[in-house]
C-alpha positions as CSV (number, residue, x, y, z in Angstrom):
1,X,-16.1,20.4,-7.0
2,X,-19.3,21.5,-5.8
3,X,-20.5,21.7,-2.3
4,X,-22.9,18.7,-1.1
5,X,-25.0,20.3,0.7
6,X,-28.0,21.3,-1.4
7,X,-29.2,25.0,-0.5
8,X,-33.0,25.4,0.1
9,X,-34.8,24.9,3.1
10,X,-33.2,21.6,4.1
11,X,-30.0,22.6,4.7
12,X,-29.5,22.7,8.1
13,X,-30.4,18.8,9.0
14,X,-28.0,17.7,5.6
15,X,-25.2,19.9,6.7
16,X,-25.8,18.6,10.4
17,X,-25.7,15.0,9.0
18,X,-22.7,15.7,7.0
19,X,-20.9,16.9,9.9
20,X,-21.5,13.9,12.0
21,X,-20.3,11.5,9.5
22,X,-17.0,13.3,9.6
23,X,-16.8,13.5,13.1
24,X,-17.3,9.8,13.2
25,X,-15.2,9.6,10.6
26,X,-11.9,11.4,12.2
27,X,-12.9,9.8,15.7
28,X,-12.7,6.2,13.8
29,X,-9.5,7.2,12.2
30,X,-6.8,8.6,14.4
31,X,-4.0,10.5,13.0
32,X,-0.9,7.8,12.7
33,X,1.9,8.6,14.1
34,X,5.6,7.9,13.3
35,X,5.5,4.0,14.0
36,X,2.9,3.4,12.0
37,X,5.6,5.2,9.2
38,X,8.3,3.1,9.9
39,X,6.4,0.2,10.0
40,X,5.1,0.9,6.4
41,X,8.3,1.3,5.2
42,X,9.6,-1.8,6.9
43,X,6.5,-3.8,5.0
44,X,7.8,-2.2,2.0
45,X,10.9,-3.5,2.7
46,X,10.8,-6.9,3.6
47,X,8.0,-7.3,0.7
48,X,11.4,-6.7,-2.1
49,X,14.0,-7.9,0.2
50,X,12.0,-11.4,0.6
51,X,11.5,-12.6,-3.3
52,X,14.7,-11.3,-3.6
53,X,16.8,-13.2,-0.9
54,X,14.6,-16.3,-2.0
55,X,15.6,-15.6,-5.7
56,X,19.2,-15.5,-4.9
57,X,19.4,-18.4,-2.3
58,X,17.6,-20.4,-5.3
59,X,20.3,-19.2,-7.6
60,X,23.1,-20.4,-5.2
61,X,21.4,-23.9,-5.0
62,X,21.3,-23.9,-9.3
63,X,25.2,-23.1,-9.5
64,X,26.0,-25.4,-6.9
65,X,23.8,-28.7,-8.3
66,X,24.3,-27.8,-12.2
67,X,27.7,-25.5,-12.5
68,X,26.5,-24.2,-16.2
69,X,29.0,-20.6,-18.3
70,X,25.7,-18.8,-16.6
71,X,25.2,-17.1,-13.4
72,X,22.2,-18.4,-11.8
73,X,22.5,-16.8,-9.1
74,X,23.2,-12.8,-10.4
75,X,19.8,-13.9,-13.4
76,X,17.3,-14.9,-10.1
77,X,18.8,-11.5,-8.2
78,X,17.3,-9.3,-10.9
79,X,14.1,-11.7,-11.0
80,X,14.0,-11.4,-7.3
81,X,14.3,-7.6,-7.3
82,X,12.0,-7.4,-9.9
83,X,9.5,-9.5,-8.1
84,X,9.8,-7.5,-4.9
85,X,9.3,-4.1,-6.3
86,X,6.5,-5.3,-8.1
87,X,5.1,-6.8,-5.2
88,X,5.5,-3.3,-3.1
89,X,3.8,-1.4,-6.1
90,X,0.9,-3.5,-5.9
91,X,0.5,-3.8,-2.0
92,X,1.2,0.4,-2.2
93,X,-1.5,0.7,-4.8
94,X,-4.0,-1.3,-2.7
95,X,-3.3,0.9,0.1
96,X,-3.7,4.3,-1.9
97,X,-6.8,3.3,-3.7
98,X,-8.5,2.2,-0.1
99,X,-7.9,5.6,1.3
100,X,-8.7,7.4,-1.7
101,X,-12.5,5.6,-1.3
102,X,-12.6,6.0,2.2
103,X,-13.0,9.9,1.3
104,X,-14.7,10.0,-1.4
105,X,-17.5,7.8,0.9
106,X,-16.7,10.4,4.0
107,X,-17.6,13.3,1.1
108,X,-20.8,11.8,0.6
């Protein structure tokens, strides 16, 4: 990648500028520290183990009302699961494509 700042006779006030905004930038944005961590992973966490404690519970209430050769129960785990992860990927990817703008617009 190429630097920003242009070279020529206006340097100094755009590399000044460009400084600034990062200072503003990392002043705005403290570094997390380890709660902040474990409290992404618990969001990651209870966004699978919800569906999928829902899924099941739902199953349970199928088996009970309409006893059937199939397991509605272990069929709405796997649902569950399946739900939850994809609900994590898709919170996770929100959360990885807003920092990956905020610097690209803190490059600029």
């Amino acid at each position: 990648m190429s630097d920003p700042i242009e070279k020529g006779p206006n340097r100094f006030p755009d590399e000044v500028g460009l400084r600034e905004k990062r200072k503003l930038r990392a002043e705005k944005h403290r570094p997390q520290g380890v709660w902040f961590g474990l409290g992404m992973f618990g969001i990651v966490g209870w966004s699978v183990s919800v569906p999928t404690v829902v899924f099941v519970f739902l199953g349970i209430w199928i088996d009970l009302k309409w006893p059937g050769p199939y397991s509605w129960t272990l069929m709405l785990l796997v649902i569950g699961l399946i739900v939850g992860c994809l609900n994590a990927w898709f919170w996770v990817n929100r959360e990885r494509k807003a920092i990956n703008e905020e610097r690209e617009d803190g490059l600029r």
